[in-house]
C-alpha positions in Angstrom: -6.9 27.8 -3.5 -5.9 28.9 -6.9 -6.1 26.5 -10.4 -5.1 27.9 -13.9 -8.2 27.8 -15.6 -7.2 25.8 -19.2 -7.7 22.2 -19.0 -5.4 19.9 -18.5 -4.0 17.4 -21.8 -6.1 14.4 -22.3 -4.5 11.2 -21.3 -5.0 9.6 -24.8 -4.8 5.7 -26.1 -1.0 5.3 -25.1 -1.5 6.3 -21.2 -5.2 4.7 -21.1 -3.0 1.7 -22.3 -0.6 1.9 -19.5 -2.8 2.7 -17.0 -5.0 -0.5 -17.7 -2.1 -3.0 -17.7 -0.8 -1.5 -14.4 -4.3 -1.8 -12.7 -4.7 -5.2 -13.5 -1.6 -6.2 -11.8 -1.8 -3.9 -8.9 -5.3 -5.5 -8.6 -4.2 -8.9 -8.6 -1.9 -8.4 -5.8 -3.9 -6.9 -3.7 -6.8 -9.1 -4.3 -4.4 -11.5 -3.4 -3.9 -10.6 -0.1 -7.6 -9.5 1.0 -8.6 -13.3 -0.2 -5.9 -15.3 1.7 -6.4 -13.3 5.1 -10.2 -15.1 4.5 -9.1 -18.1 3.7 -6.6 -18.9 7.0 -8.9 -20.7 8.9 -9.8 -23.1 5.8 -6.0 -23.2 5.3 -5.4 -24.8 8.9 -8.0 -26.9 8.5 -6.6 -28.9 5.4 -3.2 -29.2 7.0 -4.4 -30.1 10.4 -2.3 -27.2 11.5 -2.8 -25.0 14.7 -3.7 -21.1 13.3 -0.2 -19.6 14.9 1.2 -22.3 12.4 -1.0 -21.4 10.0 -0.4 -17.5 9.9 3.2 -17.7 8.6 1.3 -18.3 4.7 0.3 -14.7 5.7 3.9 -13.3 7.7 5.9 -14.8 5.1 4.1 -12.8 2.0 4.5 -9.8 4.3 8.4 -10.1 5.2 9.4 -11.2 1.0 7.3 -7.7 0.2 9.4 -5.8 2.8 12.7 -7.5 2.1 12.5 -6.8 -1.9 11.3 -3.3 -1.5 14.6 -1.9 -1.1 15.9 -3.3 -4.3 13.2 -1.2 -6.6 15.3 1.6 -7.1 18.3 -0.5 -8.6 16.4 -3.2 -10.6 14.4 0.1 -12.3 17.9 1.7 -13.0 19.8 -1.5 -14.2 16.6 -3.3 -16.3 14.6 -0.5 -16.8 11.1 0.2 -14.6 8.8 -1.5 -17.4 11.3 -4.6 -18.1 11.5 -5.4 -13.9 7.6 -4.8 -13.8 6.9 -7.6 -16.0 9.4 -9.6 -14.1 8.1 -9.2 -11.5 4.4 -10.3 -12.6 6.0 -13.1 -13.7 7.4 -14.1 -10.7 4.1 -13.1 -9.0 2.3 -16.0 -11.7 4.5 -18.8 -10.9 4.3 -18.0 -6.7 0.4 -18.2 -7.6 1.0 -21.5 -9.4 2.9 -23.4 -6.6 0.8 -21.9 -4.4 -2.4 -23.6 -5.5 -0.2 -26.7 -6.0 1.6 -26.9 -2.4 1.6 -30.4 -0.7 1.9 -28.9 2.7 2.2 -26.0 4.7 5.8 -25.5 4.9 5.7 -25.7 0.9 3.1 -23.0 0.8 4.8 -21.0 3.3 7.8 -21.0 1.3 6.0 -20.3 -2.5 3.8 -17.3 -0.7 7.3 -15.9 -0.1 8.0 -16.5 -3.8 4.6 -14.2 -4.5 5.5 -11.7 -2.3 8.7 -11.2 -4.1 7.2 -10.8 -6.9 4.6 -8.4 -5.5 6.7 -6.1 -3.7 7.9 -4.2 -6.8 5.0 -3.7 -8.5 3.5 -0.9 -6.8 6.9 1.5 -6.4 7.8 0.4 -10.4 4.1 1.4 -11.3 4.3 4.7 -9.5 7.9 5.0 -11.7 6.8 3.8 -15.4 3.8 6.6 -14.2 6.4 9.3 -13.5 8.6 8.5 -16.5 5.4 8.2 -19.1 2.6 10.7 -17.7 4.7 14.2 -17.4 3.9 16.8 -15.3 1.0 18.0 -16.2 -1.0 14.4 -16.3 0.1 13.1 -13.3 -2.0 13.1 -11.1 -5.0 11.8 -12.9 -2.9 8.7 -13.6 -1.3 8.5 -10.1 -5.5 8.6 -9.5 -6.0 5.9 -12.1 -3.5 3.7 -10.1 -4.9 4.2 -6.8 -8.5 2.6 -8.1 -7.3 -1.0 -7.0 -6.8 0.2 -3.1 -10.7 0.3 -2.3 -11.9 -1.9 -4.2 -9.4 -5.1 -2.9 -10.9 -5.0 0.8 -14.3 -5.2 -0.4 -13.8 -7.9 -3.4 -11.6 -10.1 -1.8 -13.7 -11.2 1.3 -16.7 -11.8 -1.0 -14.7 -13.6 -3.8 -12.7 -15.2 -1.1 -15.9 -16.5 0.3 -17.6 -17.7 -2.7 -14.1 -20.0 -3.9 -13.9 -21.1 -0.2 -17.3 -22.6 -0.6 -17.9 -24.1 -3.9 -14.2 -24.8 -4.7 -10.9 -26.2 -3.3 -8.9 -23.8 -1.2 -6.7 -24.0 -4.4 -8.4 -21.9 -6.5 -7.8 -19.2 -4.4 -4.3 -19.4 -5.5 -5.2 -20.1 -8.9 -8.0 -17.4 -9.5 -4.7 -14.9 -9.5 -3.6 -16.7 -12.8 -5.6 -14.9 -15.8 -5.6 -11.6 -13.7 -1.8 -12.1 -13.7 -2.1 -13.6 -17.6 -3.5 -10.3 -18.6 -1.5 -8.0 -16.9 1.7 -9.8 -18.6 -0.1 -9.5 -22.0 -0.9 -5.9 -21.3 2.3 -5.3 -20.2 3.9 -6.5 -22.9 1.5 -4.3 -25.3 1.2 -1.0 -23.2 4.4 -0.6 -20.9 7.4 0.5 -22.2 10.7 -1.0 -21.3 11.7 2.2 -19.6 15.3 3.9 -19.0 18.5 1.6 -18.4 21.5 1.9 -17.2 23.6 -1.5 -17.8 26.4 0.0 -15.5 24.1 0.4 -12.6 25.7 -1.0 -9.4 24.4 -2.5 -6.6 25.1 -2.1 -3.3 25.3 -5.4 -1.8 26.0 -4.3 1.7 23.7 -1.6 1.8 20.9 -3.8 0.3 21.2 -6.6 3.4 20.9 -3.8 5.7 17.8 -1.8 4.8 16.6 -5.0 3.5 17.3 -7.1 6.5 16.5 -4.1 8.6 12.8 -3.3 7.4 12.0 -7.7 7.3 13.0 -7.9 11.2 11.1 -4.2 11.8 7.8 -5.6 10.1 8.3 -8.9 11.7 8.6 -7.7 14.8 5.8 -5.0 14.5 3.6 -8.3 13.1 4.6 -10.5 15.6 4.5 -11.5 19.5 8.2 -10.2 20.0 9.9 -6.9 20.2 13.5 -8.2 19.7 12.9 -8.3 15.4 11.7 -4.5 15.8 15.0 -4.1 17.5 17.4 -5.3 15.9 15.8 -4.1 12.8 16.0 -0.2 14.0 20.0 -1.3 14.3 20.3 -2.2 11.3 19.0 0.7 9.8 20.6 2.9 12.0 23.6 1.3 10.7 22.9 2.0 7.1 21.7 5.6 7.9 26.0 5.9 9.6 27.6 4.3 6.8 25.3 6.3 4.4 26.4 9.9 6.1 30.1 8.4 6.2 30.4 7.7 3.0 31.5 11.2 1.3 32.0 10.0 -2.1 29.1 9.0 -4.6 28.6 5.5 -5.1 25.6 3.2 -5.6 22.9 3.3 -2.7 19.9 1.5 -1.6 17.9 4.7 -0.2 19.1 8.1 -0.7 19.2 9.1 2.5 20.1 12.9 1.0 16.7 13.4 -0.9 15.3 13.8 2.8 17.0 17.0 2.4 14.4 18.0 0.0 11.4 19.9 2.3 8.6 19.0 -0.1 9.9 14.8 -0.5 10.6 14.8 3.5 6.8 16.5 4.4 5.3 14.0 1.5 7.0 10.9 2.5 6.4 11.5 6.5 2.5 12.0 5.4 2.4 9.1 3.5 4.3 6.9 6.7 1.3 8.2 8.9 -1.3 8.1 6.5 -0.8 4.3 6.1 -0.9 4.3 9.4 -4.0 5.4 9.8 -5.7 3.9 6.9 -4.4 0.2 7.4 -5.2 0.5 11.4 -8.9 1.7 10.1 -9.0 -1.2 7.8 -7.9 -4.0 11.0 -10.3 -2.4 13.0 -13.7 -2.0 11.0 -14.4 -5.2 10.2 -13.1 -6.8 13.5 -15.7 -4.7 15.2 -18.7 -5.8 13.4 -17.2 -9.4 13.5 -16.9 -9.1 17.3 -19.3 -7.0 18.6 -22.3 -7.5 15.8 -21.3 -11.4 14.9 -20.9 -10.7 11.1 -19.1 -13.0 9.1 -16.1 -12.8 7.1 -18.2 -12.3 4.0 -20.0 -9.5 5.8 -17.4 -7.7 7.6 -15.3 -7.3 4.7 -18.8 -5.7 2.7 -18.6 -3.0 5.7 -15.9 -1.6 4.0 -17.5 -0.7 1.2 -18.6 2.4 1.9 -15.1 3.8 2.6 -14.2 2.1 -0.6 -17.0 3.9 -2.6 -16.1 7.0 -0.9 -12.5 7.1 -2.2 -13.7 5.9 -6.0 -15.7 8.9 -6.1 -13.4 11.2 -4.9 -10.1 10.5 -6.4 -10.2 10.8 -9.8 -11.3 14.2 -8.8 -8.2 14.7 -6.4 -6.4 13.4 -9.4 -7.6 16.4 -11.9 -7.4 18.7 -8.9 -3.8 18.0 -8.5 -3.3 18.3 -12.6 -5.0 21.8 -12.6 -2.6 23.2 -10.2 -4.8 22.9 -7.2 -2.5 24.1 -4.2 -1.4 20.5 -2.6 -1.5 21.5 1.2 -4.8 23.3 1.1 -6.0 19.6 -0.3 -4.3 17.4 1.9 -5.4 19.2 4.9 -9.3 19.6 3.6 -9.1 15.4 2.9 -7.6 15.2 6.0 -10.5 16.8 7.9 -12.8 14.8 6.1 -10.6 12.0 7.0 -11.3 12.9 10.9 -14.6 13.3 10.7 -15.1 9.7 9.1 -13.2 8.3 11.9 -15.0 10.5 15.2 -18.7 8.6 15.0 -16.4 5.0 15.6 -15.0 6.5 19.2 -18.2 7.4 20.5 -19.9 4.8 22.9 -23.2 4.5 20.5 -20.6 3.3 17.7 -19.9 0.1 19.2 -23.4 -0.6 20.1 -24.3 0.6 17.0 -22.9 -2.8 15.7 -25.3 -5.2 16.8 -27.0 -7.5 14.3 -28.1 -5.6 11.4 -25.0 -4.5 9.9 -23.8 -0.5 9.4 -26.4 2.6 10.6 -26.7 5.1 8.1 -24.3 7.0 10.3 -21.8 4.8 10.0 -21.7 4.0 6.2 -21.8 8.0 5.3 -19.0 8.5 8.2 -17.3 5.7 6.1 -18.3 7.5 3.3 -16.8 10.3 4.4 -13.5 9.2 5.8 -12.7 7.6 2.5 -13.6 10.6 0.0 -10.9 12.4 2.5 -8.4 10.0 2.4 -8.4 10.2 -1.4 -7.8 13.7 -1.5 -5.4 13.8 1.5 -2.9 11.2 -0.4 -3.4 12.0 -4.1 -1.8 15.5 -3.6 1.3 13.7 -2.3 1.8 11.6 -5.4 2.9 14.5 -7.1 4.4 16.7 -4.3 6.8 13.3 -3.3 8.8 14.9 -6.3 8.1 18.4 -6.2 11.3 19.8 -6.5 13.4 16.3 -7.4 15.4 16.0 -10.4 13.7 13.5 -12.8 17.0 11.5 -12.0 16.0 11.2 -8.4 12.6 9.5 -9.5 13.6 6.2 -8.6 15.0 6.6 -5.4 12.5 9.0 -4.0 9.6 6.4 -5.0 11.8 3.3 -3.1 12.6 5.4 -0.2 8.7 6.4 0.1 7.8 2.5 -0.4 9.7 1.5 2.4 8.3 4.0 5.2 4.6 3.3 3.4 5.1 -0.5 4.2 6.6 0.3 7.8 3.7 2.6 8.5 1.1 0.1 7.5 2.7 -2.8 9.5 3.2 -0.4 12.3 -0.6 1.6 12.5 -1.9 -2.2 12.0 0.2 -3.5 15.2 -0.4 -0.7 17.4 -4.1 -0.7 17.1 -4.1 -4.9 17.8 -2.0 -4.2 21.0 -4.8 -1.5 22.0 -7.6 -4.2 21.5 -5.6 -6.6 23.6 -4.6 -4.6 26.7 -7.6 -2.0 26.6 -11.7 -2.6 27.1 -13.7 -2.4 23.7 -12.8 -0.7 20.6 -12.9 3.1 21.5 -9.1 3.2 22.9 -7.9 1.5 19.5 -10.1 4.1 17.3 -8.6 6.8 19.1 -5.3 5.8 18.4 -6.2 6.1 14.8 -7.7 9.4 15.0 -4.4 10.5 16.8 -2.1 9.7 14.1 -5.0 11.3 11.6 -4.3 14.2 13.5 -0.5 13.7 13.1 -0.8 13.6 9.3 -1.6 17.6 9.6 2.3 18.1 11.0 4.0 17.3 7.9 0.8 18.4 5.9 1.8 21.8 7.2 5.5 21.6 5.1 3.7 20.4 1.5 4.2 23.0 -1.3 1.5 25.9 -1.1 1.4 25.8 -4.6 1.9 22.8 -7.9 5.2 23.8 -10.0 6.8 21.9 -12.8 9.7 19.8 -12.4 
């Protein structure tokens, strides 16, 4: 593995600025989430509602995040990145507000889809105001900076979520978004500039109801108890993909179905399909086996996490200077996705799942979930950069939406495949297995990633 040996530039004031005010909102959606998967239970409980009922204030969250996805690529083109992240926050702030103020479930269900249209830009803009501000040569510590939230959310929000659920009114855990979200506008408005526009950007209407309709009904399906969504979502995306490769003129497009002629975008956006995959399957699955097998609470399952979360704050602002001194990518990726393995083999061995008996995590455990999370750090920071390799600065946009959609369809997908293993098979090993196979996928396009860091 080669680096040039001159440091990289500093970040300095303006891009410490920036990278604070897009933490804080990245944080409070994620936070979000974590907390309300707690709070379910307590949710059906002051509706009188059955849990199947109950589960659509999570499904519907999920399905506005994949149906506004698609959209990213224009809204950053026709407002510019910075103007549609704030937007976005806002609309984020007022879901959070009629959330905490809903009179019944089907008016929660329906302002949780409100958040989640707010939330599903912010982490594709982020990862565009990054590429516009940063430059080459900081990107990857920022693309580092921005990946802080991802640990720390799964840990936080059971514990937080626990703590409001008991001393306060299931409101508050609606309303404990607000000065997160009241920052993150003020810092916005301070740190983020407005970013490039084009007024004469056009959107593709038709284009935008099929990938948009077509990734809703593929995460709906993958989330739910019927495979008809899944397939009549592949249908309609296979529709778009025809009419994308019939139309031989340029014209305004959802996803650029051409950058996927790019070797470096195609290995770094199949790595990070799988690689969500593997992490959100990892994330189902941990807690659910101390919860089942070792009768920890929510409170506690959710702080079993934290190792894996520690793991991956140590290591990635590391991954991230790595990446900005010209560390080769795939020689990275393929070391963190070793690590990666490793983490994960202890969890399919039969002394594992007694392992988790009252008493919480062995030693073994927590360092294997140490491990695994120090590897997954350096096996996706890499990608943040490679994603756009050898695209033109033009293409920024619509690499980063494309790359968003297959991210959300791999988590959805890793998560459903692993909770159709625990229903049909005995115990966890079958389930843990699975996500060690599609760890062990992640080398395949890891294989294609640039050998070495160039400029754009």
């Amino acid at each position: 593995m080669t680096t040039r040996t001159e440091p990289p530039p500093g970040l300095g004031r303006p891009l410490a600025g920036l990278a604070c005010a897009l933490v804080v909102g990245a944080f409070a959606a994620l936070l979000d989430t974590t907390i309300v998967g707690v709070a379910v239970h307590t949710l059906a409980g002051a509706f009188s509602a059955d849990l199947a009922a109950t589960q659509w204030v999570t499904t519907a969250y999920l399905l506005a995040v994949a149906a506004v996805i698609p959209a990213t690529g224009w809204a950053a083109a026709r407002f510019g990145a910075g103007r549609a992240w704030t937007v976005s926050l806002a609309v984020f702030l007022a879901g959070s507000v009629l959330c905490g103020a809903a009179w019944s479930l089907p008016s929660l269900v329906a302002f949780r889809a409100l958040q989640g249209a707010g939330a599903g830009m912010l982490f594709p803009l982020s990862r565009i105001i990054v590429v516009e501000a940063a430059g080459r040569e900081r990107l990857g510590r920022m693309m580092a900076l921005m990946a802080i939230p991802v640990p720390l959310a799964p840990v936080l929000g059971p514990v937080v979520g626990g703590l409001v659920l008991e001393t306060l009114s299931w409101r508050w855990v609606f309303f404990l978004n607000v000065p997160f979200l009241l920052a993150g506008i003020a810092l916005s408005a301070a740190c983020v500039p407005g970013g490039r526009r084009d007024g004469g950007a056009r959107l593709d209407v038709a284009g935008l109801a099929a990938v948009s309709g077509g990734v809703t009904l593929l995460v709906l399906g993958l989330t739910g108890d019927h495979a008809w969504p899944s397939a009549a979502g592949a249908a309609l995306l296979g529709l778009y993909a025809w009419r994308h490769v019939r139309a031989r003129h340029g014209g305004p497009h959802v996803v650029d179905l051409g950058l996927f002629r790019d070797r470096a975008f195609s290995a770094s956006a199949a790595l990070g399909l799988l690689a969500n995959a593997a992490l959100y399957a990892a994330v189902f699955l941990v807690p659910l086996l101390f919860q089942q097998a070792g009768g920890t609470g929510a409170l506690g399952a959710g702080l079993v996490l934290a190792p894996q979360g520690l793991g991956m704050l140590a290591a990635v602002l590391a991954a991230g200077r790595l990446v900005d001194l010209r560390a080769n990518p795939r020689a990275l990726v393929l070391a963190g996705l070793a690590a990666v393995a490793a983490g994960t083999l202890p969890f399919v061995l039969p002394f594992a799942q007694d392992a988790s008996a009252p008493g919480g995590v062995t030693p073994l455990l927590a360092a294997a979930l140490f491990v695994r999370g120090a590897g997954m750090a350096f096996a996706v920071a890499p990608t943040m950069t490679t994603l756009y390799h050898s695209l033109p600065r033009s293409s920024t946009a619509d690499a980063t939406t494309a790359n968003a959609v297959l991210q959300q369809v791999g988590a959805a997908a890793g998560t459903a495949a692993v909770a159709v293993l625990l229903d049909r098979a005995d115990g966890f090993a079958p389930a843990f297995w699975a996500t060690l196979a599609a760890v062990a996928l992640c080398a395949v396009p890891a294989l294609f990633l640039p050998g070495q860091s160039t400029e754009r």
